[in-house]
Backbone as CSV, one residue per row, in Angstrom:
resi,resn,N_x,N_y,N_z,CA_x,CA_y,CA_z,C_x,C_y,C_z
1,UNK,150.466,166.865,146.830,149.471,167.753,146.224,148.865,168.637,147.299
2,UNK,148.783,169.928,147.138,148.153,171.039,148.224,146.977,170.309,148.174
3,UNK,145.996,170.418,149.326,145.074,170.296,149.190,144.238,171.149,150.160
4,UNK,143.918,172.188,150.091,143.776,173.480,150.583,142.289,173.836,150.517
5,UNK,141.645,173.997,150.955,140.096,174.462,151.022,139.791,175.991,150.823
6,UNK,138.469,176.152,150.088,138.253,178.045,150.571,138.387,178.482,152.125
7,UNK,139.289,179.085,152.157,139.428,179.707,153.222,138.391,180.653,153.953
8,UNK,137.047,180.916,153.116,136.408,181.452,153.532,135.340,180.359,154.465
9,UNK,135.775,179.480,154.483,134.223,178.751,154.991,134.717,178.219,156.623
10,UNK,133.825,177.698,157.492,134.443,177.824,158.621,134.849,176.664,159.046
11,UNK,135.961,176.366,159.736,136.927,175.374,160.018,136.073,174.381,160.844
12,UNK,136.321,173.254,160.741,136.042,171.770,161.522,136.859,171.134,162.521
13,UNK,136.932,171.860,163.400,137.953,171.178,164.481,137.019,169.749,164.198
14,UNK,137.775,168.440,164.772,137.845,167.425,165.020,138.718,166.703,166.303
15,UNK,138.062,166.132,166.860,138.597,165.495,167.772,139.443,164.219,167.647
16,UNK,139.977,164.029,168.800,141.086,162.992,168.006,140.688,161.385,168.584
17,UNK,139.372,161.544,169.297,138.760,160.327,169.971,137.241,160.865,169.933
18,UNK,135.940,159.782,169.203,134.715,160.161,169.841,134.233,160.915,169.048
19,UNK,133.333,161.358,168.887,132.884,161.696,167.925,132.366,163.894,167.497
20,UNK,132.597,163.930,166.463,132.215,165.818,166.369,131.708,166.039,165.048
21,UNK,130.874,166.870,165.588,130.149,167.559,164.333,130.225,168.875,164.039
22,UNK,129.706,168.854,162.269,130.559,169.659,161.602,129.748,171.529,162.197
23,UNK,130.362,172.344,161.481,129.541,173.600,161.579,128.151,173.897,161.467
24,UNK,128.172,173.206,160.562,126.548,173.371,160.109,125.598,172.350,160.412
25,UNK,126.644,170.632,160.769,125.407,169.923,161.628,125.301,169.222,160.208
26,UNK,126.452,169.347,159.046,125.533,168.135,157.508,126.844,167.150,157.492
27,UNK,127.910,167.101,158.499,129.067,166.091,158.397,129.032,165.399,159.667
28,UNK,128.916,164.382,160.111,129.047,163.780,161.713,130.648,162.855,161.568
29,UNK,131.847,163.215,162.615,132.511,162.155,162.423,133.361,161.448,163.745
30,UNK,133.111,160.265,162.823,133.271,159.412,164.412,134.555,158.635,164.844
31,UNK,135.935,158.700,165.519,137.021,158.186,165.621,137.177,157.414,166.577
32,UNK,137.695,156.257,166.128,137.988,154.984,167.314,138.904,154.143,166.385
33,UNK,139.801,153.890,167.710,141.151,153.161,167.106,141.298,152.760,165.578
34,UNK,141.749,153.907,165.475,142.471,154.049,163.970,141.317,154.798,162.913
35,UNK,139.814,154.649,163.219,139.409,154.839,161.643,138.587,155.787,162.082
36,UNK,138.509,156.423,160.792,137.676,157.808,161.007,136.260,157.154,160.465
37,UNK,135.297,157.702,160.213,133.835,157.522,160.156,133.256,158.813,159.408
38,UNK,133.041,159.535,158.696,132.576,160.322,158.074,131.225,160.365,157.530
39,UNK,130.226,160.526,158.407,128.729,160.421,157.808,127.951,161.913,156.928
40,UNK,127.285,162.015,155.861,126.567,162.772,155.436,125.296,163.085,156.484
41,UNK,125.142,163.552,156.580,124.033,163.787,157.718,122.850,165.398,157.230
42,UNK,122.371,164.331,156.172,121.451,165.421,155.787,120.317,164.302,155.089
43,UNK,120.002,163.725,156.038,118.938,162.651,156.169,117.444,163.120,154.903
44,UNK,117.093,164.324,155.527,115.819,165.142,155.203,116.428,165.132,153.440
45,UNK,117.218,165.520,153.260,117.126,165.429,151.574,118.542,164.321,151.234
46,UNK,118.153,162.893,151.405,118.800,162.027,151.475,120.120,162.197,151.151
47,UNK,120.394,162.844,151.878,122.087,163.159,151.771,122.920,164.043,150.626
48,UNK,121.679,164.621,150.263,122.486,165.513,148.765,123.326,166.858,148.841
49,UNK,124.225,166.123,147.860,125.672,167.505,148.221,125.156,168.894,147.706
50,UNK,125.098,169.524,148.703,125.235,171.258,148.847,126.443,171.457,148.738
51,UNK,126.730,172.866,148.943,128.560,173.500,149.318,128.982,172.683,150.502
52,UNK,128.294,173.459,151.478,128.487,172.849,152.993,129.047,171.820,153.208
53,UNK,128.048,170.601,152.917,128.704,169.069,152.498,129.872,168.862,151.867
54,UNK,129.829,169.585,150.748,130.935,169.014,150.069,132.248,169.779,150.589
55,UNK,131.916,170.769,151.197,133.399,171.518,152.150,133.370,170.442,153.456
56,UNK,132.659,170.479,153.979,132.795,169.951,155.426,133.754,168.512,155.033
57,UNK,132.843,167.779,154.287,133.387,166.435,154.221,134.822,166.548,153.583
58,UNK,135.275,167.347,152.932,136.494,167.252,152.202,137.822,167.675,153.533
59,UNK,136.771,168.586,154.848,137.839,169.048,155.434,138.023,168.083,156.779
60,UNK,136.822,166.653,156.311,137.190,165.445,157.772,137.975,164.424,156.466
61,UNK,137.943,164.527,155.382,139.245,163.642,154.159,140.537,164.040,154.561
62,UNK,140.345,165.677,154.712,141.794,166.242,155.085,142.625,165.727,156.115
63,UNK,141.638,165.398,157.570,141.843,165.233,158.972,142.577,163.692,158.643
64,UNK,141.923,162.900,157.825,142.207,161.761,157.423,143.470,161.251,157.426
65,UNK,143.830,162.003,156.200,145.172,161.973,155.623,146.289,162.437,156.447
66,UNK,146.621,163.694,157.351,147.212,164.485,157.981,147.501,163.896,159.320
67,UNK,146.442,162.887,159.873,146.749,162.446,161.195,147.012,161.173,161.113
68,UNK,148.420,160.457,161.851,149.097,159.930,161.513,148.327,158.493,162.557
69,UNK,147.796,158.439,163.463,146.978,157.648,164.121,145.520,157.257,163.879
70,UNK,145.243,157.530,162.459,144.351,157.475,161.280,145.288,156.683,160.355
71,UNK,143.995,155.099,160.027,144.404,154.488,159.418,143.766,154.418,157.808
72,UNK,142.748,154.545,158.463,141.404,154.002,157.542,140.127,154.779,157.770
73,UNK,139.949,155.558,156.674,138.688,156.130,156.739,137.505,155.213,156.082
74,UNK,135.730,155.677,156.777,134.908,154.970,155.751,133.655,156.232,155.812
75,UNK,133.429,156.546,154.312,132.134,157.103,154.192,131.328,156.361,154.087
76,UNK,130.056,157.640,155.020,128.466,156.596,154.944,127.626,157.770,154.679
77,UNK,126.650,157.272,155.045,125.274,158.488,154.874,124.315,157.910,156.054
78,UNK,123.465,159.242,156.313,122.708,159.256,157.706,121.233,158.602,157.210
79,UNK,120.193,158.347,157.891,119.081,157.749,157.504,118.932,156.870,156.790
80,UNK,119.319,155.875,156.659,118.950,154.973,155.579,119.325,154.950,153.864
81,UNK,119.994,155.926,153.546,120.628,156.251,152.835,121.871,157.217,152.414
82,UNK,122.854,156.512,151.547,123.937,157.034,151.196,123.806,158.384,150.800
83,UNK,123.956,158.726,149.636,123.650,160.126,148.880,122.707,159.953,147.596
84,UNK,122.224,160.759,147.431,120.831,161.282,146.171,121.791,161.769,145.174
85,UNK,123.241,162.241,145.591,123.873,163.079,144.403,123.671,164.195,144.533
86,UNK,124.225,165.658,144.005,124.401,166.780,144.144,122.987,166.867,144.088
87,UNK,122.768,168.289,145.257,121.504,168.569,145.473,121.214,169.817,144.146
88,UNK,119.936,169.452,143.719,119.867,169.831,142.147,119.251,171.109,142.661
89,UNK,118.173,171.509,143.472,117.654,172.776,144.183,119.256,173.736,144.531
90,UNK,119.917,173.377,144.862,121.281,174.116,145.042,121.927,174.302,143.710
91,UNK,121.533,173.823,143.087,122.388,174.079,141.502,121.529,175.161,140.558
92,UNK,120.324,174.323,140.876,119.478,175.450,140.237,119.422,177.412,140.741
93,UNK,119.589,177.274,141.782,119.769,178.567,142.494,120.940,178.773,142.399
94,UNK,121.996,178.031,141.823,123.212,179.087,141.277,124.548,178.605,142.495
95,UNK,124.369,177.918,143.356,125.019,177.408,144.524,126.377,176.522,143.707
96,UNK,127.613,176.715,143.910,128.881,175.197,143.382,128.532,174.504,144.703
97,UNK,128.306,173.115,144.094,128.231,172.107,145.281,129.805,171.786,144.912
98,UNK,130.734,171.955,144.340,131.910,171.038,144.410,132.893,171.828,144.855
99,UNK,133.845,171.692,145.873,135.459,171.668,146.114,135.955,172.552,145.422
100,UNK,136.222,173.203,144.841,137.073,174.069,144.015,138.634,173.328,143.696
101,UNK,138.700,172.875,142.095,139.823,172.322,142.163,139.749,170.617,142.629
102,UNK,138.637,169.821,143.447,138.775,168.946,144.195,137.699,168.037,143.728
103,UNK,136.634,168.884,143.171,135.272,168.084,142.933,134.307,167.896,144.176
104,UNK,133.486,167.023,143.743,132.653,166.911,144.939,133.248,166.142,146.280
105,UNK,132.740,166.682,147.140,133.054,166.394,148.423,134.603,166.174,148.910
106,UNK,135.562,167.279,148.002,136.554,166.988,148.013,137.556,165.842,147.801
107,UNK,136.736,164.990,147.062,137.578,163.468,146.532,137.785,163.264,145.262
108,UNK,136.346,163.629,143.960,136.561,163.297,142.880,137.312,163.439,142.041
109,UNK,138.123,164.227,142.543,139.258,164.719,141.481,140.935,164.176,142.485
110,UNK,140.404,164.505,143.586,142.027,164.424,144.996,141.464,163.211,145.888
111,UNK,141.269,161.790,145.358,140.803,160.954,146.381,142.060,161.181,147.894
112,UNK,141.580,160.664,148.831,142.767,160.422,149.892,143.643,159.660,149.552
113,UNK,144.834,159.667,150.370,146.051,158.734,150.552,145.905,158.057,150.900
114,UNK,144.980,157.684,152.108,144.961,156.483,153.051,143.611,155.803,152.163
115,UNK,143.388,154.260,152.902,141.965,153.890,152.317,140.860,154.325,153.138
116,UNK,140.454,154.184,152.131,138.698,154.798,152.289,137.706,153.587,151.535
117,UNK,136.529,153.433,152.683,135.521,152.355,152.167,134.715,152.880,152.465
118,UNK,133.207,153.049,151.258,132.234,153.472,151.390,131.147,152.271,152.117
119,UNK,130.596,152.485,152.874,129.036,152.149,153.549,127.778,151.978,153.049
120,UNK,127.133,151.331,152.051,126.744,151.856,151.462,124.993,151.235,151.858
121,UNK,123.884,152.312,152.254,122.299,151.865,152.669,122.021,152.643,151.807
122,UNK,120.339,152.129,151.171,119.442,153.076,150.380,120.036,153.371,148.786
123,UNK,119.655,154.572,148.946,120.158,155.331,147.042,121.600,155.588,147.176
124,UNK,121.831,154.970,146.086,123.488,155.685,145.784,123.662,156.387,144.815
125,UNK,123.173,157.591,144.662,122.761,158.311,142.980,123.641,159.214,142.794
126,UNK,124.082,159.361,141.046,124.623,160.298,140.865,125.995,160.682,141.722
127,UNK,126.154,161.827,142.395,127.327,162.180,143.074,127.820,161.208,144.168
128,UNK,126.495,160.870,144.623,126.565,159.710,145.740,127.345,158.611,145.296
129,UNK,126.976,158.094,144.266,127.536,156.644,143.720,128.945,157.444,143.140
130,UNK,129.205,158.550,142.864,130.784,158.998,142.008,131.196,158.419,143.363
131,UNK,131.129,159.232,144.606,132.145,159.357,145.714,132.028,157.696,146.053
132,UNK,131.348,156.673,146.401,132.052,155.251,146.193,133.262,155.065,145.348
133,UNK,132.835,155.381,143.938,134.062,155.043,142.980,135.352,155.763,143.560
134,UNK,134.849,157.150,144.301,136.356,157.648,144.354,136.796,156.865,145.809
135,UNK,136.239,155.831,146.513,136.405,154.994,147.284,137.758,153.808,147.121
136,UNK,138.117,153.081,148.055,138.531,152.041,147.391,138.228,150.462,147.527
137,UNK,137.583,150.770,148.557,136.534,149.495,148.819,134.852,149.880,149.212
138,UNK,134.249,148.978,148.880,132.602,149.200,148.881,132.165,147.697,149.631
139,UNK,131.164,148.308,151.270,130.196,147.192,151.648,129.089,147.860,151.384
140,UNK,128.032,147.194,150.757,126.547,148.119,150.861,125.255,146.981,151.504
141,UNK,124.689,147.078,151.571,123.340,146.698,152.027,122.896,145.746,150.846
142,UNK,122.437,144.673,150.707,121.393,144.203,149.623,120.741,144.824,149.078
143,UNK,119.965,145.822,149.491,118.997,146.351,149.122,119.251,147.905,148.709
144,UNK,120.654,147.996,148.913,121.033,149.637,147.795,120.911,149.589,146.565
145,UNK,120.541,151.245,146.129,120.369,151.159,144.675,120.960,152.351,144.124
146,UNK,121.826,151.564,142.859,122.898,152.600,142.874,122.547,153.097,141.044
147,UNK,123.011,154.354,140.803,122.473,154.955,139.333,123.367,156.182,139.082
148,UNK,123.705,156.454,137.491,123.909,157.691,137.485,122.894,158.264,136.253
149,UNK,121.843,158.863,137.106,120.891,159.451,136.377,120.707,160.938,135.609
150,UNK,122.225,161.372,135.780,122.376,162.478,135.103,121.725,162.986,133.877
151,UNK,122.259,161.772,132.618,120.920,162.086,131.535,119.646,162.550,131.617
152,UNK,119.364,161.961,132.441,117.270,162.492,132.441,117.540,163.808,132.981
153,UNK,118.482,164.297,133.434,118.384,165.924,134.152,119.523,166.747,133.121
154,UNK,120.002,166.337,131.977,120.353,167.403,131.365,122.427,167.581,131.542
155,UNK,122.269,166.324,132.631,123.882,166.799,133.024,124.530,165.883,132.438
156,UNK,126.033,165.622,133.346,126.768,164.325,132.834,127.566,164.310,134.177
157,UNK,127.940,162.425,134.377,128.279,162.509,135.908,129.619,162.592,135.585
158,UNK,130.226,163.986,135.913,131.533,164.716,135.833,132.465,164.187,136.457
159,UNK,131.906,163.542,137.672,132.486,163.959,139.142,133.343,162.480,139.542
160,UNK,133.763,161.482,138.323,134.190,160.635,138.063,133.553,159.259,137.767
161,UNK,132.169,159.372,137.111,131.050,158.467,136.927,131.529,157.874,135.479
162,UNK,131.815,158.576,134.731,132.103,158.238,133.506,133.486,157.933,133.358
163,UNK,134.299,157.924,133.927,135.309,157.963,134.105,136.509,156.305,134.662
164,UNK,135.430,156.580,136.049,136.400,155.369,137.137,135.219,153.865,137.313
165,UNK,133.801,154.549,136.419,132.869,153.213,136.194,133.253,151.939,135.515
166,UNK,133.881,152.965,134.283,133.667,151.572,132.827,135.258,150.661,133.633
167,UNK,136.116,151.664,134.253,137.523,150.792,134.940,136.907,149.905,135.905
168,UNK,136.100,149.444,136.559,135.522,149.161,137.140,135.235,148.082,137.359
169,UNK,133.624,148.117,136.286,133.220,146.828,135.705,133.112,146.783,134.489
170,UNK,132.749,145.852,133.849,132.971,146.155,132.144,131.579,147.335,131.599
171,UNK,132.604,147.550,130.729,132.524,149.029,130.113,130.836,148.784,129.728
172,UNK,130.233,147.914,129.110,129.025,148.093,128.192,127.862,148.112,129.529
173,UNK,128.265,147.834,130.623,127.489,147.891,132.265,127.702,149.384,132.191
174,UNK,128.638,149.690,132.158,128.875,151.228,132.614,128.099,151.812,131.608
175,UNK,128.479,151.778,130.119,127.498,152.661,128.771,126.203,152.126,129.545
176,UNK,125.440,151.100,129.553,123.969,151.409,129.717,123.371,152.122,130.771
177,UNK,124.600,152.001,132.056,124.039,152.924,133.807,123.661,154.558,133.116
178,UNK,124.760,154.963,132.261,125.058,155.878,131.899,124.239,156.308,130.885
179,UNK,123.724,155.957,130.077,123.137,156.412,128.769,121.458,156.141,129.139
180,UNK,121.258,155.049,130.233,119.629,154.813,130.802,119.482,156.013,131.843
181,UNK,120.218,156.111,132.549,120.035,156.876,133.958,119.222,155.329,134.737
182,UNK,118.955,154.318,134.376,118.197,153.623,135.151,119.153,152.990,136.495
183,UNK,118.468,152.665,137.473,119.030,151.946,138.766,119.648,150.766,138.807
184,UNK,120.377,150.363,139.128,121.015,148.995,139.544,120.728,148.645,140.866
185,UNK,120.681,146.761,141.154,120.485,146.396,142.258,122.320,146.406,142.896
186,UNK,122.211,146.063,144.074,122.921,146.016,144.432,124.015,144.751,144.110
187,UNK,123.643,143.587,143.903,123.383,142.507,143.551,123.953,142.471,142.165
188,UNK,123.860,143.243,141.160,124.476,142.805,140.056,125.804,144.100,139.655
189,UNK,125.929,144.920,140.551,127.484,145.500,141.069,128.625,144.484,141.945
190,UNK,128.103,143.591,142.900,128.799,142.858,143.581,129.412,141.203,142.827
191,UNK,128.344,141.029,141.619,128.773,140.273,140.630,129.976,140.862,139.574
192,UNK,129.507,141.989,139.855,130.661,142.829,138.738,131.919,143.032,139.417
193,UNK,131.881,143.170,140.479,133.144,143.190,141.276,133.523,144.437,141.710
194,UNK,132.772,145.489,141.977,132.525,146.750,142.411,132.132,146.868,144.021
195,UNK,131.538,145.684,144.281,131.210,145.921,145.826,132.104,144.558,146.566
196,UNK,132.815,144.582,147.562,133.315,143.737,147.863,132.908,142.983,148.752
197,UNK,131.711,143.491,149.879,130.715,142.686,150.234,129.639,143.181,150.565
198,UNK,127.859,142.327,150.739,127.064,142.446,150.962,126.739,142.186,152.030
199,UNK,125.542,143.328,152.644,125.193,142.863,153.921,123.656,142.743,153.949
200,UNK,123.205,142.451,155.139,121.188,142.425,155.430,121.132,144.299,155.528
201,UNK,120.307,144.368,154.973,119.718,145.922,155.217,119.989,146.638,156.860
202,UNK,120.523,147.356,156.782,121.233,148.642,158.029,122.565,147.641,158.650
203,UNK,123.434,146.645,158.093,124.185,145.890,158.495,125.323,146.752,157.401
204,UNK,125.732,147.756,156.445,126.487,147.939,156.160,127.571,148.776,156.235
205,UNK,127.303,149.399,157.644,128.312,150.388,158.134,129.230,149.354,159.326
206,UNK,128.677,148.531,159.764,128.917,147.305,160.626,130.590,146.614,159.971
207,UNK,129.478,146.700,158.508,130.513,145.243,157.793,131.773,145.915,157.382
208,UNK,131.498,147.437,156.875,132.808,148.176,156.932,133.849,148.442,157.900
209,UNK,133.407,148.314,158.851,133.768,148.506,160.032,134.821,147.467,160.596
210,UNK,134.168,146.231,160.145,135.041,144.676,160.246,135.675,144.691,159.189
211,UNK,135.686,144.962,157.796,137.080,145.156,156.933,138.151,146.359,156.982
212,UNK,137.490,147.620,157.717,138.813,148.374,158.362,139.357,147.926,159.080
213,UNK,138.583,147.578,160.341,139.683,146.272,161.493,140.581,145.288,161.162
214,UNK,140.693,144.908,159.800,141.565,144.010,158.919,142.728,144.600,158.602
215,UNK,142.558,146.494,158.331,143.112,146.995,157.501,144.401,147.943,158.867
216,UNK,143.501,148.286,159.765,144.187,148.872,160.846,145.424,148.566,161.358
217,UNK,146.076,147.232,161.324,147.196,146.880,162.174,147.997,146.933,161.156
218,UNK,148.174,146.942,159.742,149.048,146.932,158.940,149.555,147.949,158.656
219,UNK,150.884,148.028,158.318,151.721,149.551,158.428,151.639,150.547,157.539
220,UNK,151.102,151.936,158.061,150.895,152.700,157.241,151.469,152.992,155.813
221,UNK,152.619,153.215,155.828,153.470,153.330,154.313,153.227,152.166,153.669
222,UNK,152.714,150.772,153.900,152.739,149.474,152.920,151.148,149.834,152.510
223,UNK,150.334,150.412,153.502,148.895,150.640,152.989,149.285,151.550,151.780
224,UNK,149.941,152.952,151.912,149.452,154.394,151.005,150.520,153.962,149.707
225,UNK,151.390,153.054,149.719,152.192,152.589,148.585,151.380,151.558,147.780
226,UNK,150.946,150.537,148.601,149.663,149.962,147.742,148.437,150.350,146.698
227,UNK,147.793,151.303,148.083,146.847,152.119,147.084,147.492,152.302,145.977
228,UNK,148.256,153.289,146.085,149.090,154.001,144.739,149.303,153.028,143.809
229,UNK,149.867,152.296,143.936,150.450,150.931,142.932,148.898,150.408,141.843
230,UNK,148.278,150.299,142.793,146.975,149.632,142.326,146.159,150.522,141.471
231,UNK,146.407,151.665,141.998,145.336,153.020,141.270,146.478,153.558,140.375
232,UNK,147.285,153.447,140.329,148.142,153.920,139.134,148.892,152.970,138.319
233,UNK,148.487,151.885,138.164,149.593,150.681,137.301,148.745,150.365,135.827
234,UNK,147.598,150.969,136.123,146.537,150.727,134.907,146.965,151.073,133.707
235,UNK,147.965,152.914,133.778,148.216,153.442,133.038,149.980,153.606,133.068
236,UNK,150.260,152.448,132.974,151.798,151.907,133.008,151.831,151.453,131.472
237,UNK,153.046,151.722,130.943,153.209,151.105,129.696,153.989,149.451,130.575
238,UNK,153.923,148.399,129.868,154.280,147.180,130.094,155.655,147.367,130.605
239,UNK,156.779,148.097,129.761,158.101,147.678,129.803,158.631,148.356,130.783
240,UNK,157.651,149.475,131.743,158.681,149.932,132.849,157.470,149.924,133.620
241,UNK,156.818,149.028,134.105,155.696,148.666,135.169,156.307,148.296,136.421
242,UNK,157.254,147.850,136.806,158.387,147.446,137.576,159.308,148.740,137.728
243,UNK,159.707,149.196,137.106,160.480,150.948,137.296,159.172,151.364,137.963
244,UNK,158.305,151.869,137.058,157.397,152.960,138.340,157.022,152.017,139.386
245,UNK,156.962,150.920,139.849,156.447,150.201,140.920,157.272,150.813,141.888
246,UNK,158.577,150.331,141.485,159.831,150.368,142.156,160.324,151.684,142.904
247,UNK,159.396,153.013,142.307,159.978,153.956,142.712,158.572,154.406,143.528
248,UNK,157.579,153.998,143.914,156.859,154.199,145.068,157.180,152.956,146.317
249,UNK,157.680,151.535,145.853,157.685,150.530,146.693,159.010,150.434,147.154
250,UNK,160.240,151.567,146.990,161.621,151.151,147.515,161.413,151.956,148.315
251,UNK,160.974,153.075,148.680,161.046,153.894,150.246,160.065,152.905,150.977
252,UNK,159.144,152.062,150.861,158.751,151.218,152.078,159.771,149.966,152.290
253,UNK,160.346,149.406,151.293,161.404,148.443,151.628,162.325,148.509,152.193
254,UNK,162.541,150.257,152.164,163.896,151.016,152.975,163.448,151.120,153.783
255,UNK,162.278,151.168,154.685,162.038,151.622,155.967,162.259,151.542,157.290
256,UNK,162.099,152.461,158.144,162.042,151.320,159.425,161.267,150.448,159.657
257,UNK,160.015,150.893,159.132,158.846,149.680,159.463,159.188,148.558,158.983
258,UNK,159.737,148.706,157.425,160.335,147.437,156.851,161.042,146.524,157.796
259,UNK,162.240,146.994,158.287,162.824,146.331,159.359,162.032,146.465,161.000
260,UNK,160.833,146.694,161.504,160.611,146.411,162.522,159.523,145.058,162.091
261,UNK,159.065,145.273,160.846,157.967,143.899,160.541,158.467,142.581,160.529
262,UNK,159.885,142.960,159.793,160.644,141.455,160.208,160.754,141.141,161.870
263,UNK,161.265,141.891,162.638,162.096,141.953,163.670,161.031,141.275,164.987
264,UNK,159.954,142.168,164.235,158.511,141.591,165.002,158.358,140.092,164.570
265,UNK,158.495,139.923,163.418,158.285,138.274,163.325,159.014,137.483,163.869
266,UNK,160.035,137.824,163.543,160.974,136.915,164.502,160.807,136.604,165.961
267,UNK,160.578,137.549,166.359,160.121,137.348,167.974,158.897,137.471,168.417
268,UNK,157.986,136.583,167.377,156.344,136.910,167.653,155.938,137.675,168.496
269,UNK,156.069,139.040,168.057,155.483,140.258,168.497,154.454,141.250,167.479
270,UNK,153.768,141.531,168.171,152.769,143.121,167.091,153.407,143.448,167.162
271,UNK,153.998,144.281,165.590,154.953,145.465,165.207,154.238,146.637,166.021
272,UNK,155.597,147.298,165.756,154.926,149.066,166.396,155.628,149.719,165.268
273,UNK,154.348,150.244,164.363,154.945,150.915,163.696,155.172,152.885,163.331
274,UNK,155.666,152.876,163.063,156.047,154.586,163.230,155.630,155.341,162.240
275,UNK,155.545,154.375,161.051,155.391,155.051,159.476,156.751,156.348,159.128
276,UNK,157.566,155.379,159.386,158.535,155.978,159.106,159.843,154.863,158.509
C-alpha cells in the first residue's frame, strides 16, 4: 500500500541511533537497538492531534516500517499523558487534523507492518484511545483513563473507535464507552483483555519497553506475517482459513530466515537474520 504523505509539509529526517525531533518540536523520537519510540510531545494541550502531529507522527510510522533495523515501534505521549484526542480548537477553526487517506496520525485507517505498542500515562481520549486500538499491544499505567467522548461534542469516533473497540472487548463495553462518552479505569480494560499489562503510575513506557525487548530478536518476516494473520483471520470464512493463512505464512517458511532459525538451533547460536 503507498503510503505517501502531503508533500507539502516539511520532511523529518530521523536518525538512525538516539534520538530527533520533529519540525515543529510536537513528535520526539527515540532509537535504540531495534525500536523506535515515538512520543506526542505537546504536553501543554495534553497531547491533542493538530495537522502537525498527525503528519509528523505518521512520517516517524513511515521511518518504522521502511527501515529494516527497526523492529518494533511504541507510541507514547509527553507529560503525563497519552492523548486528549483530536484537538477540537483546530477543528473548530477549520484545520484537518487527519492524514489524508490515512486518518489520524497516519495509522487509523494504514496501521504499520511491524508491531507497535502503545504506552499508555494519564487520558487516553477520543483520538488518543483510537490510535492504541490501531496499536497491537497496550502497557498503560493504573491510573490511565481511557474514553471515547465524542457524543457529548457532537462527533463520532471515526478514527477506528467504533470500529476495532467492540473486536476488542465485548461489544455491550464498547456500546456503553460509546453511547456515555463516560471514562474507563484502566483496570476494567485490562480485565477485558485490551491492555496486556499494568504498571505503577510513570512505569508505563518502561514496561513497553521490556515487552519490545521480547519482541526484538525474533525474525522480522515471522513478526509482519503474524501480525497479518491475527489482524486479518477474523474476517476469514471457516473453509479457506488455512488457504489465506497459507498464502501470507509460505513465503516465511520458504525463507532464508526459515532455514537460518533451524541452523541456529542446531548449533546453539543467535540467528542472524536478514529478513529475507
Amino acid at each position: 500500500m503507498a503510503r505517501s504523505l502531503d508533500p507539502g509539509r516539511p520532511e523529518f529526517p530521523i536518525k538512525p541511533s538516539g534520538r530527533s525531533i520533529s519540525p515543529t518540536g510536537k513528535v520526539i523520537v527515540d532509537v535504540e537497538d531495534g525500536v523506535l519510540v515515538i512520543t506526542l510531545n505537546r504536553p501543554e494541550a495534553r497531547n491533542a492531534i493538530d495537522r502537525d502531529l498527525s503528519y509528523e507522527t505518521c512520517a516517524a510510522v513511515d521511518h518504522l516500517d521502511v527501515t529494516p533495523e527497526l523492529r518494533v515501534g511504541i507510541l507514547t505521549g509527553a507529560g503525563g499523558n497519552f492523548c486528549a484526542g483530536m484537538d477540537l480548537k483546530a477543528f473548530a477553526r477549520g484545520e484537518v487534523t487527519r492524514v489524508e487517506g490515512r486518518g489520524l496520525l497516519g495509522i487509523a485507517f494504514t496501521p504499520p507492518v511491524k508491531p507497535v505498542i502503545a504506552a499508555v500515562e494519564g487520558y487516553c481520549l477520543a483520538g488518543g484511545f483510537e490510535a492504541t486500538l490501531a496499536c497491537d499491544l497496550m502497557v498503560a499505567s493504573r491510573e490511565a483513563r481511557f474514553g471515547l467522548p465524542e457524543a457529548k461534542r457532537g462527533l463520532a469516533a471515526a478514527a477506528g473507535g467504533l470500529i476495532r473497540l467492540p473486536r476488542a472487548i465485548p461489544s455491550r463495553i464498547a456500546m456503553e464507552l460509546a453511547l456515555t462518552g463516560d471514562m474507563a479505569d484502566a483496570d476494567l480494560l485490562y480485565r477485558h483483555g485490551l491492555i496486556n499489562a499494568l504498571t505503577e503510575p510513570g512505569g508505563a513506557l518502561e514496561g513497553a519497553l521490556d515487552l519490545a525487548r521480547r519482541i526484538v530478536p525474533n525474525a522480522p518476516l515471522s513478526l509482519a506475517a503474524s501480525k497479518r494473520v491475527i489482524n486479518e483471520q477474523r474476517d476469514w470464512a471457516t473453509n479457506e482459513q488455512f488457504e489465506r493463512q497459507a498464502e501470507i505464512t509460505a513465503p516465511v517458511l520458504g525463507s532464508k530466515d526459515a532455514k537460518e532459525g533451524a541452523t541456529a538451533f542446531a548449533e546453539k547460536r543467535t540467528p542472524k537474520w536478514t529478513g529475507s
